[in-house]
PDB file of N, H, CA, C and O in Angstrom:
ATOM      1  N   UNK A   1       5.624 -35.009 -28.554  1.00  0.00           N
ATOM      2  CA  UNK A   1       4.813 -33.778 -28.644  1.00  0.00           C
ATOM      3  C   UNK A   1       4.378 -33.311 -27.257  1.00  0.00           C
ATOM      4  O   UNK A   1       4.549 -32.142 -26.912  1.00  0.00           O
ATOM      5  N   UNK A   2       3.854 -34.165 -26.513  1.00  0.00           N
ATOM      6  H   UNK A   2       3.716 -35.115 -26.793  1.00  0.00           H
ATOM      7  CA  UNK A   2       3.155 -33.957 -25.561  1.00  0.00           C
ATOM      8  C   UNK A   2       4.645 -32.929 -24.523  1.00  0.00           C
ATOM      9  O   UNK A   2       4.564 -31.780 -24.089  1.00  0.00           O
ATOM     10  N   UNK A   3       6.041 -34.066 -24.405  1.00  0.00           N
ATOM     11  H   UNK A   3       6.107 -34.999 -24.758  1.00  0.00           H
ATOM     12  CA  UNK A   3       6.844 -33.402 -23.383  1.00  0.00           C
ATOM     13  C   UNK A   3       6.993 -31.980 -23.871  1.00  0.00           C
ATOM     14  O   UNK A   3       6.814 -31.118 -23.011  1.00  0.00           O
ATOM     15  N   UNK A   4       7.308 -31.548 -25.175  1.00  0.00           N
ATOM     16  H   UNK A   4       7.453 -32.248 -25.874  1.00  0.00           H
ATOM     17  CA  UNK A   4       7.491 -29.996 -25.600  1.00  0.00           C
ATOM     18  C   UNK A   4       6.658 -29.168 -24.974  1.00  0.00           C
ATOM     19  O   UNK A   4       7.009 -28.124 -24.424  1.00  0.00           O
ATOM     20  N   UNK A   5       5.276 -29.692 -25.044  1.00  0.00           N
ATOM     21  H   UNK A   5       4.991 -30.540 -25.491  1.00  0.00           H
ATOM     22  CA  UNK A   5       4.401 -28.923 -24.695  1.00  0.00           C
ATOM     23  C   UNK A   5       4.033 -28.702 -23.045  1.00  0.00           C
ATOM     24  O   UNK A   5       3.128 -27.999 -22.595  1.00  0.00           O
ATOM     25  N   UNK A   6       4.919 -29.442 -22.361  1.00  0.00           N
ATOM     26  H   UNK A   6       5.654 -30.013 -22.727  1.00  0.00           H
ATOM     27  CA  UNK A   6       4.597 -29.364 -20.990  1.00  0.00           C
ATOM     28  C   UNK A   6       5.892 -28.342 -20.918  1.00  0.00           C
ATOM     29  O   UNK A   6       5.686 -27.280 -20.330  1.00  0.00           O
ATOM     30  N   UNK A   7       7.356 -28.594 -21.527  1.00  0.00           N
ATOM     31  H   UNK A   7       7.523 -29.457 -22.005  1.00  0.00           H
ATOM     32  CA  UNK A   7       8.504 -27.656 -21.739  1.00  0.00           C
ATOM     33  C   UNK A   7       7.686 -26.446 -21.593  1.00  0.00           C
ATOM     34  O   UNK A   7       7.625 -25.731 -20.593  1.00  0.00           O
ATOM     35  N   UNK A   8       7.093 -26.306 -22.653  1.00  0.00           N
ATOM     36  H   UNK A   8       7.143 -26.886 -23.466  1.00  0.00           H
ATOM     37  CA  UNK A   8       6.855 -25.002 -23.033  1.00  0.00           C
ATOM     38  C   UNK A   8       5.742 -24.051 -22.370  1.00  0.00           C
ATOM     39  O   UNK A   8       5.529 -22.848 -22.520  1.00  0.00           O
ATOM     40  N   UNK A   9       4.895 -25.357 -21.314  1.00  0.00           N
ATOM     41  H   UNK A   9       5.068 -26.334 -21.192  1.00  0.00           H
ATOM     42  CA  UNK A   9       4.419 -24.678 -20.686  1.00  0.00           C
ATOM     43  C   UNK A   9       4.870 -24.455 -19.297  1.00  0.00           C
ATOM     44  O   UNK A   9       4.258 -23.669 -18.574  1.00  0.00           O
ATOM     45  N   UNK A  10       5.841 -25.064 -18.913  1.00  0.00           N
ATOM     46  H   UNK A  10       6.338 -25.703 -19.501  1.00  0.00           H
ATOM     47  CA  UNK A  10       6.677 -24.140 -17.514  1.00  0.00           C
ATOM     48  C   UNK A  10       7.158 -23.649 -17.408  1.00  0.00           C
ATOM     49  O   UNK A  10       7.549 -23.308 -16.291  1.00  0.00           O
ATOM     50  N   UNK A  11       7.641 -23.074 -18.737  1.00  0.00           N
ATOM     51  H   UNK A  11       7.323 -23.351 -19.644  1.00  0.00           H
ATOM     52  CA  UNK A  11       8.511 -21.819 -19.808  1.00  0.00           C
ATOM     53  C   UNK A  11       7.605 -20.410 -18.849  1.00  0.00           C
ATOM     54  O   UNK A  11       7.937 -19.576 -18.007  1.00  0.00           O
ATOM     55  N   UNK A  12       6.359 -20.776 -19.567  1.00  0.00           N
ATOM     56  H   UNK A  12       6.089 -21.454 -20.252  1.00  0.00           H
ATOM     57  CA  UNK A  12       5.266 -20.004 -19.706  1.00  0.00           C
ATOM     58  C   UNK A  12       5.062 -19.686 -18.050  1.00  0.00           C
ATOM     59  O   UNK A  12       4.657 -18.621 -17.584  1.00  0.00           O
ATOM     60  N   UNK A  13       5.322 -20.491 -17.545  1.00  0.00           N
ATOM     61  H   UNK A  13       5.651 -21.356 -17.924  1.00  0.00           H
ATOM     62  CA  UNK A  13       4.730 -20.268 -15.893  1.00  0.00           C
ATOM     63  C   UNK A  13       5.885 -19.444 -15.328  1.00  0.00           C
ATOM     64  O   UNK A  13       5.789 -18.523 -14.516  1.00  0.00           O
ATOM     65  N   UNK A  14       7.174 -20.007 -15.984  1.00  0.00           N
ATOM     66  H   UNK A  14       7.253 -20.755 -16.643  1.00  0.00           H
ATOM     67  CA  UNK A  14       8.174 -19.560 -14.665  1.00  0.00           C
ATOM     68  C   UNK A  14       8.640 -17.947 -15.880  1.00  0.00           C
ATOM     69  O   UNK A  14       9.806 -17.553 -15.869  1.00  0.00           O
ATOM     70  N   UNK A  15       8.085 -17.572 -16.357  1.00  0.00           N
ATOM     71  H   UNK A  15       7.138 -17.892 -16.366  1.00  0.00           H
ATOM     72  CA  UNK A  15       7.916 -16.498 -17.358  1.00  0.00           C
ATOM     73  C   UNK A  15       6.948 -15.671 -16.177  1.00  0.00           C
ATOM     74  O   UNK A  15       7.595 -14.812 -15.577  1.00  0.00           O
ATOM     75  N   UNK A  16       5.693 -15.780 -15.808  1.00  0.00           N
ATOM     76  H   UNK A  16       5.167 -16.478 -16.296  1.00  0.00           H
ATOM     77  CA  UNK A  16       4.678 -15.667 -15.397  1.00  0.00           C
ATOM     78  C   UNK A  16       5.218 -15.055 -13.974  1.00  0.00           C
ATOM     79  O   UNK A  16       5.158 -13.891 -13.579  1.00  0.00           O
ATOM     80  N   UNK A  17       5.862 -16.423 -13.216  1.00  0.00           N
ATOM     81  H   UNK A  17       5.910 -17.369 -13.537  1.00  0.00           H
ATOM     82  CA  UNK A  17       6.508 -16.228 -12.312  1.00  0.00           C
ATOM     83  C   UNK A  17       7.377 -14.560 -11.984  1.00  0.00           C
ATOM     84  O   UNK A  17       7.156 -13.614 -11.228  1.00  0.00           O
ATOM     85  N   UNK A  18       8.570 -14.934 -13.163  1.00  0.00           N
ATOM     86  H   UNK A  18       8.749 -15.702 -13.777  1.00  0.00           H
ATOM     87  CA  UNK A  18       8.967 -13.884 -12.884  1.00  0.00           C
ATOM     88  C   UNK A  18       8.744 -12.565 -13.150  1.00  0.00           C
ATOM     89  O   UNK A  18       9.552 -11.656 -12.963  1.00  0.00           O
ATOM     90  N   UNK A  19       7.120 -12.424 -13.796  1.00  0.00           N
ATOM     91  H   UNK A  19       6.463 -13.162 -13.948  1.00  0.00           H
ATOM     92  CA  UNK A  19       7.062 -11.066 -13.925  1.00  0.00           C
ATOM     93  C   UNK A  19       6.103 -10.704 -12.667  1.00  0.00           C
ATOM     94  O   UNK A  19       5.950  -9.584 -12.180  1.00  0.00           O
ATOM     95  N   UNK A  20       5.486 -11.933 -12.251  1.00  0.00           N
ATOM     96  H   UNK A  20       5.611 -12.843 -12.647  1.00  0.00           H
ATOM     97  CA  UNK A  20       4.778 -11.379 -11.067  1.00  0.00           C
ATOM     98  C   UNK A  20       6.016 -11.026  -9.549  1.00  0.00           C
ATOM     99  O   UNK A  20       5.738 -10.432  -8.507  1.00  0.00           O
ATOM    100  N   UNK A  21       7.154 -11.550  -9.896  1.00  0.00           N
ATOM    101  H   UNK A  21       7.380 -12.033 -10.742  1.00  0.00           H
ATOM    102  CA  UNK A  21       8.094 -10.936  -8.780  1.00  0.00           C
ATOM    103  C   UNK A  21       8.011  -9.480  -9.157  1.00  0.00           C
ATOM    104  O   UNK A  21       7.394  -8.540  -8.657  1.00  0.00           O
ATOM    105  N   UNK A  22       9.091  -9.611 -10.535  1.00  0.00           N
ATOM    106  H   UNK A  22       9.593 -10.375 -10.941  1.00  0.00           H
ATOM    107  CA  UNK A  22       8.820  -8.215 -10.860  1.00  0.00           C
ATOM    108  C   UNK A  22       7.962  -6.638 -10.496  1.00  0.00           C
ATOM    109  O   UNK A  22       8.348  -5.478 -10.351  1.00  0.00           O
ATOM    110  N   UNK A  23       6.764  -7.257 -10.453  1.00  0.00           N
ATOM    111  H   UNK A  23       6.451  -8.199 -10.570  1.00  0.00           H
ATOM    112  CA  UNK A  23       5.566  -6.254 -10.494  1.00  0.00           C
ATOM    113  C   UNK A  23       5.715  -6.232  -8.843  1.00  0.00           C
ATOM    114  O   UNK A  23       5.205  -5.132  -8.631  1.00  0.00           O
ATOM    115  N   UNK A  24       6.058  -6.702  -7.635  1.00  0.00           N
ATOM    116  H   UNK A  24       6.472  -7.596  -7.807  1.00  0.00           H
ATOM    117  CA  UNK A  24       5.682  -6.922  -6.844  1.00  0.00           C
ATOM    118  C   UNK A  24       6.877  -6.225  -6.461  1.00  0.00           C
ATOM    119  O   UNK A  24       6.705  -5.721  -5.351  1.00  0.00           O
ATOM    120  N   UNK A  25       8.159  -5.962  -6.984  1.00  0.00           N
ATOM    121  H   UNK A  25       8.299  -6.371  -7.886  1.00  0.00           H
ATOM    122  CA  UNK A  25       9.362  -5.592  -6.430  1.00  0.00           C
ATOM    123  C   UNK A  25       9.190  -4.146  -6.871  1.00  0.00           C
ATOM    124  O   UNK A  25       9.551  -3.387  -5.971  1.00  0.00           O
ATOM    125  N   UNK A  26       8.705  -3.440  -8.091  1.00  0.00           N
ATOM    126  H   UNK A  26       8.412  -4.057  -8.821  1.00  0.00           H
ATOM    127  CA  UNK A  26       8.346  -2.008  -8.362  1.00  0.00           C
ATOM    128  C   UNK A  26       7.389  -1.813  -7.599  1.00  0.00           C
ATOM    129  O   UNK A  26       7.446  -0.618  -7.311  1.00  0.00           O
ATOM    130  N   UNK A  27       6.362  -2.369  -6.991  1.00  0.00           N
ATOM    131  H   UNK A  27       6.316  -3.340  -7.225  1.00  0.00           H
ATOM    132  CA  UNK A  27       5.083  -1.956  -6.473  1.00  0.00           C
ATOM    133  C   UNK A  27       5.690  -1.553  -4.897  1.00  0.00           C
ATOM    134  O   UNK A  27       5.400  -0.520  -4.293  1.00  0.00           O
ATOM    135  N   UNK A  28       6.577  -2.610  -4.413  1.00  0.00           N
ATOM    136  H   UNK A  28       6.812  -3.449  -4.903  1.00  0.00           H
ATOM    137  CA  UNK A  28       6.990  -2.293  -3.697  1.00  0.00           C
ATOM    138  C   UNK A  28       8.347  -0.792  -2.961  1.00  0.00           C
ATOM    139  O   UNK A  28       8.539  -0.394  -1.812  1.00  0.00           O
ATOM    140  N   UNK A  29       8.945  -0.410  -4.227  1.00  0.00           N
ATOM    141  H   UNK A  29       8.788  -0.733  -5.161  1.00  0.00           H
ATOM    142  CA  UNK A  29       9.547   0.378  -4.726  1.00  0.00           C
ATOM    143  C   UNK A  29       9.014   1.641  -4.733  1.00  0.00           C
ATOM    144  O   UNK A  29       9.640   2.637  -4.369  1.00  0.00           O
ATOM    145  N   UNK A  30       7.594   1.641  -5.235  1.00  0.00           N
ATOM    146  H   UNK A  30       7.086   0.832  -5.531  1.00  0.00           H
ATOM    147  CA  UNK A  30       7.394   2.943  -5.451  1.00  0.00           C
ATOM    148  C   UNK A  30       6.480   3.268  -3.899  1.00  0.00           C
ATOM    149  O   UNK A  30       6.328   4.405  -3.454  1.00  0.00           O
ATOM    150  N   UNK A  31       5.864   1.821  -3.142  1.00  0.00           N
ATOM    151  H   UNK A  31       5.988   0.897  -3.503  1.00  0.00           H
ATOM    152  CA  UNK A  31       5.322   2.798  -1.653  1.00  0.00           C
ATOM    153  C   UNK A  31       6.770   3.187  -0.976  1.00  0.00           C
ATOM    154  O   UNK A  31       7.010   4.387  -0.848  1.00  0.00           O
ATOM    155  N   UNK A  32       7.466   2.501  -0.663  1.00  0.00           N
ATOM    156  H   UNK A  32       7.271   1.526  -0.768  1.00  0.00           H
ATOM    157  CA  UNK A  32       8.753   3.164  -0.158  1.00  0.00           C
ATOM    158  C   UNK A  32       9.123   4.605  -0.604  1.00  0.00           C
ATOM    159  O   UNK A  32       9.330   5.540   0.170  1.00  0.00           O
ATOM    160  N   UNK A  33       9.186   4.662  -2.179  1.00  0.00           N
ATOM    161  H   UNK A  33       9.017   3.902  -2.807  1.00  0.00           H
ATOM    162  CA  UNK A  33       9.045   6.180  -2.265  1.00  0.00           C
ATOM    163  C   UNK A  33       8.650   7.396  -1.616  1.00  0.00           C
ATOM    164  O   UNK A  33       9.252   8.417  -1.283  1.00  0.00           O
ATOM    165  N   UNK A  34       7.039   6.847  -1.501  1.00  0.00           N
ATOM    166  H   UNK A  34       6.551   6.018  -1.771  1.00  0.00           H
ATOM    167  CA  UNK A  34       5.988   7.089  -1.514  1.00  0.00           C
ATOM    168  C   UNK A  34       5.840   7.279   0.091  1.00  0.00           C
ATOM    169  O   UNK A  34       5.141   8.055   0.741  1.00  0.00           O
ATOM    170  N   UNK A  35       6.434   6.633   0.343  1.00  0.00           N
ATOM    171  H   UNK A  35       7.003   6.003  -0.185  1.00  0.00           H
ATOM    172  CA  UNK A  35       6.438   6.610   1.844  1.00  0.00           C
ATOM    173  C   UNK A  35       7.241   7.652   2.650  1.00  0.00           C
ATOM    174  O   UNK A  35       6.930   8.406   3.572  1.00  0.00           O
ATOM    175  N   UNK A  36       8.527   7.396   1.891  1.00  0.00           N
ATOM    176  H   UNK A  36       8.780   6.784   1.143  1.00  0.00           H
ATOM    177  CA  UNK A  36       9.712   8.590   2.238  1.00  0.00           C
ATOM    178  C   UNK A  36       9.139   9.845   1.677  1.00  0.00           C
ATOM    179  O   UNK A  36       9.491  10.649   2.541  1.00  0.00           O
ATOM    180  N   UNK A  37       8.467  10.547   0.763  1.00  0.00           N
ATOM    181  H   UNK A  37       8.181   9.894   0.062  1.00  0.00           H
ATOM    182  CA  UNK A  37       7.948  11.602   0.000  1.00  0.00           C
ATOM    183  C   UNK A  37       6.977  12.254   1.826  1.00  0.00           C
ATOM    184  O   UNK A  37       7.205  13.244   2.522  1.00  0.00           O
ATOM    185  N   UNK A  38       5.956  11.143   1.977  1.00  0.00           N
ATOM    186  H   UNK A  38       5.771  10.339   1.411  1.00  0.00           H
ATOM    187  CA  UNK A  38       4.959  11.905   3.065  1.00  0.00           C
ATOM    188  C   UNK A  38       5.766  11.875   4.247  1.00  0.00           C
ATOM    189  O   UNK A  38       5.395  12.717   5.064  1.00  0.00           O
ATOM    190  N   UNK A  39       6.916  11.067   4.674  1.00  0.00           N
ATOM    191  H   UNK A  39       7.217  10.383   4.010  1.00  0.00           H
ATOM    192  CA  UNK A  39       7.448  11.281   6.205  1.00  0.00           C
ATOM    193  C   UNK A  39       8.137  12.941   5.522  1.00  0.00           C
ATOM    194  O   UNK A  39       7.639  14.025   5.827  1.00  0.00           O
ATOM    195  N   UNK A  40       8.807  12.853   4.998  1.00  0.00           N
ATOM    196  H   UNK A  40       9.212  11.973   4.750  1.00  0.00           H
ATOM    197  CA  UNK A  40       9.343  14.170   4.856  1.00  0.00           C
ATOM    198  C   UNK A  40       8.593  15.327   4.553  1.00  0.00           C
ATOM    199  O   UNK A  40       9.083  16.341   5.049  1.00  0.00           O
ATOM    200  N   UNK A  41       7.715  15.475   3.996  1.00  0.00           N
ATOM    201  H   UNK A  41       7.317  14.651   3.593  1.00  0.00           H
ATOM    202  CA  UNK A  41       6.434  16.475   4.711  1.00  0.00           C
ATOM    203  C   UNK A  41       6.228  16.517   6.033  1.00  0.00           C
ATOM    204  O   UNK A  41       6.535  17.530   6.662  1.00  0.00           O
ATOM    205  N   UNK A  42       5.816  15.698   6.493  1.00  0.00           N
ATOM    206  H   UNK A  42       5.567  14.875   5.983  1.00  0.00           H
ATOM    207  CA  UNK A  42       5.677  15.458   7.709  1.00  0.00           C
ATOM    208  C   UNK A  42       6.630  15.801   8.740  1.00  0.00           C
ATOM    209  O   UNK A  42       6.396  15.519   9.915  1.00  0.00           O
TER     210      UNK A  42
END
């Protein structure tokens, strides 16, 4: 019981993991945008 539950909780982490890349790769995505949008005003 116990190993499932450690399974299932690094499931949970590297789940975790990859949505905090995620969020960090759009976040990053959209200042670049964001970035190119005001140089070109500029």
């Amino acid at each position: 019981m116990a190993r499932e539950a450690t399974m299932q909780d690094s499931r949970i982490k590297n789940m975790a993991h990859l949505a905090m890349i995620h969020f960090v790769l759009i976040m990053e995505n959209l200042a670049q945008k964001t970035a190119r949008r005001s140089s070109k005003q500029n």
